[in-house]
C-alpha positions, 0 to 999 in steps of 0.5 A: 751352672750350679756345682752340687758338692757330693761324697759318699759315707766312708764310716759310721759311728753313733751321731758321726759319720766320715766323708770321702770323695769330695774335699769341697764341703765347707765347715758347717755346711748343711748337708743330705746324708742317703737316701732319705736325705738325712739332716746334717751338719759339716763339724770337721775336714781334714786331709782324708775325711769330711766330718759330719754330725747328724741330727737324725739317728743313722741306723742303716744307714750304708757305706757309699750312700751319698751325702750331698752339699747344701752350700748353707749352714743350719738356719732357721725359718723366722716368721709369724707362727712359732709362738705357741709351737712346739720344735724339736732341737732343730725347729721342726714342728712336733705337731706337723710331723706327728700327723705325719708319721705319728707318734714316733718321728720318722727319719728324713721327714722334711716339714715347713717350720712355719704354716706356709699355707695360713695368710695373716693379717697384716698391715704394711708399714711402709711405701714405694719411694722410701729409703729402708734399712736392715733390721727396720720393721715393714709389716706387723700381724697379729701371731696370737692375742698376746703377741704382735709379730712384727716383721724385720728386714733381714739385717744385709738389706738396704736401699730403696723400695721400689714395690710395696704391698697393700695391707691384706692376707698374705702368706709367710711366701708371699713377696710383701716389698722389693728393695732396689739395694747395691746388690740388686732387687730383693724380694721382701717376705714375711719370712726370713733366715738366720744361721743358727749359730750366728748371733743377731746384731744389734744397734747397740747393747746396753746395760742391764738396769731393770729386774725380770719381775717373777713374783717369786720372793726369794728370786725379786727380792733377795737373789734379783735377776735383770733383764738381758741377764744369765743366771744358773739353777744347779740341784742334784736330783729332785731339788726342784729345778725344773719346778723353779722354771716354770714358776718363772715362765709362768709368772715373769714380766716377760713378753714371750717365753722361750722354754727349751726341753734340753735332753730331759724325760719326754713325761716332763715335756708333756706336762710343760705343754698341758700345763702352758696350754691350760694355765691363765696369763696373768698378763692377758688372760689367755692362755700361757702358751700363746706367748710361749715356744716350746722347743723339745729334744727329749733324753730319747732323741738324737744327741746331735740335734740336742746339741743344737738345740740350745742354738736354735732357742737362743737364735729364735729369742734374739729375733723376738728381741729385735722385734723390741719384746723382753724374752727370757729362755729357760734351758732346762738342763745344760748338763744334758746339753754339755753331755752330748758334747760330750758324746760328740767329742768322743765319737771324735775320739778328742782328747778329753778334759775333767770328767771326759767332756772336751776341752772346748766346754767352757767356751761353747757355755760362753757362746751361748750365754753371751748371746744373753743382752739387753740392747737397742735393736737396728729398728731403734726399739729396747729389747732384752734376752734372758738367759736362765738355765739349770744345771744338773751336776750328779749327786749335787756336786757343783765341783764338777765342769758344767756347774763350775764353768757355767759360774764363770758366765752368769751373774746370778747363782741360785744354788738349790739344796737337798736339804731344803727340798728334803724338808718341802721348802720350796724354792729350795735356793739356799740363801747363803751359797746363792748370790746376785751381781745385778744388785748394784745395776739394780739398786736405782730401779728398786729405789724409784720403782718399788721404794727405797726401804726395798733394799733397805729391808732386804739387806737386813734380812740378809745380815739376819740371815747370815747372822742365824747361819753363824749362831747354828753352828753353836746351837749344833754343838751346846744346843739354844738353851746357852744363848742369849735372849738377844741371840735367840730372837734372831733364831726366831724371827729367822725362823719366821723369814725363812718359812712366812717369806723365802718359803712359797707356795706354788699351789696356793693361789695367794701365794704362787705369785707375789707382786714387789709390792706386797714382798716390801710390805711383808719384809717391812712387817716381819722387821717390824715384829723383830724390832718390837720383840728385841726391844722387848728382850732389851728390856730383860723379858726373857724369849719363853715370854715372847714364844707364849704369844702365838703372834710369830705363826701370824705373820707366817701365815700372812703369806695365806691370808693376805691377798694380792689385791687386800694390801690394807689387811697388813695395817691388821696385823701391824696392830697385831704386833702392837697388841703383842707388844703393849701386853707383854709391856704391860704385864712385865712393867 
């Protein structure tokens, strides 16, 4: 006989609600909140009262209704159908429930997260008579054209099969396999479950030695992120934060996109889906959307289920990971995340710390960004998370808790400024306050993959970069008319790195995505230029001759002119420079 755990609503406050009546709730443990069932989630238990957030908005909600145990914590429903699905914070399928209550999501309304009706096609791996393990793979199916689902025994089954399938149609309920293990037959389905906030284990984890290619310049060449990497992209307000996500869901090497909408405006959600629906994949040329899922928890829903949002695209990236896919998340924003913490934990009445959130902040960020891996999966396969998320500290102060505690996890920092947004450079990722630990993990694959002048070409840029930085601090004060022509063909050719290079054009077809290939031989180019101009300047040529020439706009422009697939135009403009050089030579001789 099964025992219903059960109490009754003692209070009510925002997203919190206590519980009395029962003191056999365990702590996040899924429970039914009223009459319409309310989802909801054990946070607290002390002498009197059982705490519970809920994902759902209470209001009339009464006193005494029930709540009523699930002996189960939050889990998702992992199988084939959510890529290229759109969730709320707790994988329900915006779609579905719009045909249901539409426009405006009804309270209580209990959807399927997956298709349980639609039969796949698939291929069954395995026979009667084999030995199978936990996390090995027995089945595959087509999702979408670009995504091969590949199904996974749950992680706690093992033994022998005793009843397989024969390759079919067959639904996400369907039993494909029974497995004899210690425990007893197991009934195998398409389907599976998986606690939310529990990471998926892996065989093995490994270190990060491969980039996350976005064909962004500044990103690949100068601030690199590596697969099974973190990063964070702080900006105050318009500086381009969410631009720079999709850029990199758009465009990076990932096999599939996790983009989660974390408390942002619903118009901004609404374009993420228009725009991933209509834009081609580079990689398939089909639409982006059939190797993305995008998870959405809206500023104007419940701050609970916002909370858990960034829980359930972490869990459902892990699972692709397993499958041996690369997979990058895009949180967008984790300040929004860390606000209905806060919100939750002065519902709380918690002791607060900096700026009213809870003292728990830093680790919860912990939590979520450690889950970021690249790792030997229990099948054996090389699978990777990524973990990009953007910060929106107010005012553009990266003092304050979220920004800073987020710095304590992630080893790549791109730190966008106001003033470079302000001026339409775009990404606007300051080049001095931003930084890239992978460089060291990364160096090695440059140098077999891309060349070793990559790096070479990307640490003088740097050292040109900083040194321009040092020099306009005298411009500021005496002006550039003071410095030495050594000094000001740095300004100029810094000049021509900033706007031909780091600046990049989303809306330019030549210029939205740049392969590595092409980012070496600009930065080689552009050095090329600077090493013909200072020796020029060595030689007394003073830079108002330099300047006359209009060869410096030309390599600017190269970004526009120089297609992706024309990589040989670039021995026009070495020429270019040569000319310039020769002439200005000649004429000084």
């Amino acid at each position: 006989m099964i025992v219903v755990t059960k109490g009754y609503i003692y209070s009510v406050n925002g997203p919190v609600i206590r519980v009395r009546g029962s003191r056999d709730f365990l702590m996040q443990e899924m429970v039914l909140i009223g009459e319409e069932k309310l989802l909801g989630q054990v946070i607290g238990i002390d002498r009197a009262d059982t705490i519970v957030e809920v994902y759902e908005s209470t209001a009339g909600l009464r006193l005494n209704e029930a709540v009523v145990a699930t002996g189960a914590p939050l889990s998702l429903e992992l199988g084939p159908g959510i890529v290229g699905n759109i969730f709320d914070g707790i994988e329900r399928p915006l779609t579905k429930m719009a045909l249901e209550s539409g426009d405006f999501i009804s309270r209580g309304l209990k959807v399927s997260a997956i298709d349980e009706q639609k039969k796949w096609d698939v291929s069954v791996l395995v026979q009667k008579g084999d030995v199978v393990h936990g996390g090995m793979i027995f089945a595959e199916c087509p999702e979408t054209s670009s995504v091969i689902h590949k199904s996974m025994l749950p992680p706690d089954v093992s033994g022998e099969v005793v009843f397989a399938a024969h390759s079919g149609q067959y639904t996400v309920t369907e039993p494909l396999l029974t497995v004899r293990t210690e425990r007893g037959e197991v009934e195998i389905t398409l389907a599976q479950k998986w606690a939310v906030r529990a990471p998926r284990p892996v065989k093995k984890r490994l270190e990060p030695t491969m980039p996350l290619i976005t064909g962004q310049r500044i990103i690949d060449t100068m601030f690199p992120i590596a697969k099974g990497g973190t990063a964070a992209v702080p900006g105050g307000f318009g500086t381009g934060k969410t631009m720079t996500q999709h850029q990199i869901a758009k465009f990076s090497d990932a096999d599939v996109i996790v983009y989660i909408g974390c408390g942002e405006r619903g118009n901004e959600m609404t374009q993420v889906l228009e725009e991933f629906s209509d834009l081609i994949d580079p990689k398939s040329g089909r639409s982006l959307l059939e190797r993305t899922v995008l998870i959405a928890n809206t500023s104007n829903m419940p701050v609970a289920a916002r909370e858990a949002s960034i829980y359930t695209g972490v869990t459902i990236a892990e699972y692709y990971r397993d499958m041996g896919y690369h997979v990058a998340i895009m949180a967008d924003s984790t300040s929004r995340w860390a606000e209905a913490l806060r919100e939750i934990s002065g519902r709380l009445e918690e002791m607060p710390a900096d700026e009213g959130f809870p003292a728990y902040l830093s680790s919860r960020l912990s939590q979520f960004y450690e889950r970021a891996s690249m790792a030997q999966t229990l099948s054996g396969q090389l699978g990777s998370v990524t973990i990009i998320g953007a910060v929106s500290p107010q005012g553009g102060d990266f003092s304050e808790p979220v920004t800073q505690n987020t710095r304590r996890f992630v080893r790549t920092f791109w730190a966008l400024d106001r003033s470079l947004a302000y001026a339409r450079h775009y990404p606007a990722i300051d080049w001095l306050t931003s930084y890239s630990d992978y460089i060291d993990d990364l160096t090695l694959w440059y140098d077999e993959t891309a060349g070793k002048e990559f790096m070479e070409c990307r640490n003088r840029f740097m050292v040109l970069l900083e040194e321009e930085s040092k020099l306009m601090d005298i411009v500021k004060l005496i002006g550039s008319d003071i410095l030495p022509d050594s000094q000001k063909i740095v300004l100029e050719i810094c000049r021509v790195i900033r706007v031909g290079f780091l600046q990049q054009n989303a809306y330019h077809a030549a210029d939205t995505y740049v392969p590595l290939e092409k980012q070496l031989r600009m930065m080689q180019l552009i050095l090329y230029l600077y090493d013909k101009a200072k020796t020029l300047t060595d030689m007394g040529i003073p830079m108002s001759v330099l300047r006359e020439s209009d060869v410096f706009d030309k390599i600017i422009n190269v970004k526009y002119d120089v297609e992706n697939n024309r990589l040989d135009k670039f021995e026009e403009y070495k020429k270019a420079v040569d000319e310039f050089y020769n002439k200005i030579h000649s004429e000084q001789a």
